[in-house]
C-alpha positions in Angstrom: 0.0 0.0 0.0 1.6 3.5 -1.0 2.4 6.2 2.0 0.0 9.0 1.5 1.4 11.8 0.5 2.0 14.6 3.1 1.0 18.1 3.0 3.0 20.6 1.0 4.4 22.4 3.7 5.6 19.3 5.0 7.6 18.6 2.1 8.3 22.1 0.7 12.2 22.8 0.3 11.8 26.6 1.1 10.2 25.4 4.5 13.0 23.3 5.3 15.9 26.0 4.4 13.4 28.1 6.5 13.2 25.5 9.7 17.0 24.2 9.2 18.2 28.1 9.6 15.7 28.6 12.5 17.1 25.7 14.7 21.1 25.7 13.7 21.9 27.0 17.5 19.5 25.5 19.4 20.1 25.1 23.1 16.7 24.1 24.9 15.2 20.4 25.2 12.5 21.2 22.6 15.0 23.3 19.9 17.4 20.7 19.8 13.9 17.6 19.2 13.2 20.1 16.3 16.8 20.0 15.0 16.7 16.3 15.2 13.4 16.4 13.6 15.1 18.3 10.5 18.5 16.6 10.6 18.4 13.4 11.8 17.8 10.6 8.8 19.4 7.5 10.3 17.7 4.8 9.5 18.1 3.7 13.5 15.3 6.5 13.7 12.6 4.5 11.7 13.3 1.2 13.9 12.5 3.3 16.9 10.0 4.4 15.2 8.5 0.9 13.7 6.7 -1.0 16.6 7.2 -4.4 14.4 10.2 -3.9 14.0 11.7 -2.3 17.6 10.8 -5.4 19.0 13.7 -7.0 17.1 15.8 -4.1 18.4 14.7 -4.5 21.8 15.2 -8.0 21.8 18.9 -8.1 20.7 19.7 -5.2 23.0 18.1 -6.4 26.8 16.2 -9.9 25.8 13.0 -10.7 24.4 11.6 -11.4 27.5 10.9 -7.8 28.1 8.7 -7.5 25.6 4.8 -7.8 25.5 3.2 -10.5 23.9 2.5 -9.9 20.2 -0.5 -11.6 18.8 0.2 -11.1 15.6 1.7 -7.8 13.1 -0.4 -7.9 9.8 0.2 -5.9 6.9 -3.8 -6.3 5.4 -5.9 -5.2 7.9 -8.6 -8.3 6.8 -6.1 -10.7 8.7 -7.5 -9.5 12.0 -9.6 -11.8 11.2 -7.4 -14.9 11.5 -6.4 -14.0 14.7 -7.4 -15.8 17.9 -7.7 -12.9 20.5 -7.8 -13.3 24.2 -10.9 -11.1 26.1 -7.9 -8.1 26.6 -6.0 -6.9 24.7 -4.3 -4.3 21.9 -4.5 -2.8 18.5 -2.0 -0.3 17.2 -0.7 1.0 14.0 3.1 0.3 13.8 3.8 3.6 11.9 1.8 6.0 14.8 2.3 7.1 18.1 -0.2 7.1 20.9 -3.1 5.5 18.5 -4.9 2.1 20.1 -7.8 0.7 20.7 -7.8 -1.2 24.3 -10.1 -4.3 24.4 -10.9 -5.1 28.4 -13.4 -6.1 30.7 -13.1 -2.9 32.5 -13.3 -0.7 29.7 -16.2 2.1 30.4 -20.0 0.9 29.7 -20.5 4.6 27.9 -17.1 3.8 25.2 -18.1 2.6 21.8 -15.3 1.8 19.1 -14.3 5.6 17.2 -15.7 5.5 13.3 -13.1 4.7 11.1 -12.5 7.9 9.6 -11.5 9.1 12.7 -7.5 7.9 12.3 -5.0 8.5 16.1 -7.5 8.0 18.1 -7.0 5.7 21.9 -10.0 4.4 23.1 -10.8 2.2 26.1 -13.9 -0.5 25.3 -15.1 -3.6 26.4 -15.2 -6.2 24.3 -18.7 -6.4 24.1 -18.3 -2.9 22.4 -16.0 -4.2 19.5 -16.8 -6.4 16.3 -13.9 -7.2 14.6 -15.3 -6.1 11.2 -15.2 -2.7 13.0 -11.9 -3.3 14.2 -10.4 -3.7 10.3 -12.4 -0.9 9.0 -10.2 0.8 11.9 -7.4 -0.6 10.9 -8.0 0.3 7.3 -8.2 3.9 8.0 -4.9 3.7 10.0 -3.6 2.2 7.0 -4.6 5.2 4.7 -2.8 8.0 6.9 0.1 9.9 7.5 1.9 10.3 10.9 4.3 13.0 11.8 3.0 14.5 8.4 6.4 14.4 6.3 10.1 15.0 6.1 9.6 18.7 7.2 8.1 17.2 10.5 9.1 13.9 12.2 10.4 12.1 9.2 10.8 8.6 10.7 7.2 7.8 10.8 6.5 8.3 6.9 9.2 5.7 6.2 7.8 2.9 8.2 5.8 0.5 6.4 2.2 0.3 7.4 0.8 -1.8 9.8 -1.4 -3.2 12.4 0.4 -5.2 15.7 -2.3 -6.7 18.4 -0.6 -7.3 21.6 -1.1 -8.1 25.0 -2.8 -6.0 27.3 -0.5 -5.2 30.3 -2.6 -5.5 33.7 -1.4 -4.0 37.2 -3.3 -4.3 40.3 -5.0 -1.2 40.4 -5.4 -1.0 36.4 -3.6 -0.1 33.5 0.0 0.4 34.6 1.9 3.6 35.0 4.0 4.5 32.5 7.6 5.5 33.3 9.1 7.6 30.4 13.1 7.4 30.6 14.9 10.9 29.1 18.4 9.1 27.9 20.9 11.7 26.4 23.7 9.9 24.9 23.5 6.5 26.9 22.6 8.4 30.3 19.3 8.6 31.9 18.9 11.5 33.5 15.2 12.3 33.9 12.3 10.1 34.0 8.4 11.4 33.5 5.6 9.0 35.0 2.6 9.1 33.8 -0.8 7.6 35.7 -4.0 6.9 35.9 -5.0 7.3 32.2 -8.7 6.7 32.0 -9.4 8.2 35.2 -7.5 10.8 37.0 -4.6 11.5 35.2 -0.9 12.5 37.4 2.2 13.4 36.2 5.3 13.6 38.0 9.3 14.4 36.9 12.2 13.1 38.9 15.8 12.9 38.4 17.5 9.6 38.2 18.4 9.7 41.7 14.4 9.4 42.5 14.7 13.2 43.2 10.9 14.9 42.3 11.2 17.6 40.5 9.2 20.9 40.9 7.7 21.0 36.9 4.5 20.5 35.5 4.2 19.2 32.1 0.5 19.5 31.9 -1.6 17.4 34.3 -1.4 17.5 37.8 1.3 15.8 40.2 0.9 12.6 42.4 -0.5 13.1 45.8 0.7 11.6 48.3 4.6 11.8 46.4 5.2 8.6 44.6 7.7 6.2 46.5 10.9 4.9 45.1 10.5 2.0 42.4 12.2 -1.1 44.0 13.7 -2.3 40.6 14.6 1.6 39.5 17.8 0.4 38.9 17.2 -2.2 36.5 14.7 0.2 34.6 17.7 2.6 34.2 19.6 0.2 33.3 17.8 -1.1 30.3 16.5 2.5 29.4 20.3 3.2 29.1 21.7 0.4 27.2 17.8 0.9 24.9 19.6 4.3 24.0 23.1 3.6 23.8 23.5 4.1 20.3 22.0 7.9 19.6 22.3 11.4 21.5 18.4 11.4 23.1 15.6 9.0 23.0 13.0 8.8 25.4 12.6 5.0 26.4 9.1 4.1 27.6 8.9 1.1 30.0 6.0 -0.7 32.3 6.9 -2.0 35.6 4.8 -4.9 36.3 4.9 -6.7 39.3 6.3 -9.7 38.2 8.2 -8.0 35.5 9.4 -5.1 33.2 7.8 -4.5 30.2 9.1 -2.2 26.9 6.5 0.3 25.7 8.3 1.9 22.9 11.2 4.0 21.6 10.5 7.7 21.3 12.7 10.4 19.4 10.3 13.3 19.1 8.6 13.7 22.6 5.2 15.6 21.5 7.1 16.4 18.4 9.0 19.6 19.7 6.6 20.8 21.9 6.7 19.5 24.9 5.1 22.0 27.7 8.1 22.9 30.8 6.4 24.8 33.6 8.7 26.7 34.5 10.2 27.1 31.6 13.6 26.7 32.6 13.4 23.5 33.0 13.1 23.3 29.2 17.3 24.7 29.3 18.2 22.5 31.9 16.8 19.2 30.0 18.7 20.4 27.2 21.9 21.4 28.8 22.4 17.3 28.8 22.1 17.1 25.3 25.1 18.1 22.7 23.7 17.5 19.0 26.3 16.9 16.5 26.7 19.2 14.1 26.0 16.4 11.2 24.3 13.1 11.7 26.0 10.1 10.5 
């Protein structure tokens, strides 16, 4: 199936020269994702980027034990069909980011399944919500559209092939699992976001990696009472830092389960440059971490 074809802005020459002059200095967190953006065109940045493919990554960097359980990766949506799904579980594109539609018991009674045309959408149903004809005329819209809108914006995305991966959904015991977000600058974590409480009331909290919290907002409200020290933190780092060995920044996403640690995925544009710092300093001091090399190679 043929990548549809981004808007013109997104692919116009002058509005690169324009966005490569604007960025050649830049110095905060969110100037230097936009340089990346522009400059970066490793092909390491469309495995990230691939969530068929980053489990092979993932799985010769830390062990394929840390990954979810795929249920299948299908390239024509109508093979969703075939598949013998569980009551729970997950559909994603593999060329998107933050696009899904959960499939649980405890999804909300008032949740039906988003029409088709609606394309990045995540949604929360039960399964008696979901028929899977409606789940592949989903899957067929995801298939028609564009993410990160072209080489002007984040590139990697329009040079993954489409997609559709069902996997496993991860269960903890109050819910869906927080989400800890590792910042790795050049093999070094040295912040890490945590994000809770998605279908109901939504926290947010910053630390350093010395479980330090940090006094920034990035949107929704922090953790009361403060969230205690992980007990495998150490291990987390520790795959989020060999996950990013090999580039100057990516933000590694990971689950920790009770029984075990599970990858989420392998992000180079955090909200693709824009990424809200309250104060704004804090936008300098992530970026102070964070030398981009004058060419990419």
């Amino acid at each position: 199936m043929p990548h549809p074809r981004p808007r013109w802005r997104q692919r116009s020459r002058l509005v690169r020269v324009v966005r490569l002059l604007r960025t050649r200095q830049p110095q905060t967190f969110t100037e230097k994702v936009r340089y990346k953006m522009l400059r970066d065109h490793r092909m390491l940045l469309v495995t990230f980027a691939d969530k068929a493919a980053v489990r092979e990554y993932v799985a010769s960097r830390v062990g394929a034990e840390y990954l979810p359980e795929a249920y299948g990766i299908v390239r024509d949506p109508a093979q969703l069909r075939e598949l013998d799904l569980p009551e729970s579980y997950v559909v994603k594109p593999t060329h998107g980011s933050g696009a899904a539609i959960v499939v649980s018991p405890k999804g909300s009674e008032d949740q039906t399944l988003p029409p088709a045309v609606w394309g990045w959408v995540y949604r929360h149903v039960r399964p008696s919500a979901v028929t899977v004809d409606a789940l592949v005329d989903i899957a067929h819209g995801w298939m028609t559209k564009l993410y990160g809108q072209g080489p002007n914006r984040e590139w990697a995305y329009g040079k993954v092939e489409p997609a559709v991966i069902v996997e496993e959904l991860l269960v903890a015991p109050a819910g869906i699992p927080d989400d800890y977000k590792f910042f790795v600058f050049h093999g070094r974590c040295r912040y890490i976001q945590v994000d809770a409480g998605r279908f109901d009331h939504r926290t947010q909290d910053f630390y350093d990696a010395d479980w330090q919290h940090l006094p920034m907002s990035g949107g929704p409200a922090w953790t009361t009472p403060p969230r205690a020290r992980p007990e495998r933190l150490d291990e987390l780092i520790s795959i989020a830092e060999r996950l990013g060995a090999e580039t100057d920044f990516v933000r590694v996403d990971l689950y920790a389960l009770p029984d075990r640690i599970v990858f989420g995925e392998l992000t180079s544009y955090p909200a693709g440059g824009d990424s809200p710092f309250e104060p704004q300093s804090f936008d300098a001091e992530f970026g102070s971490h964070w030398a981009v090399p004058r060419r990419y190679r």
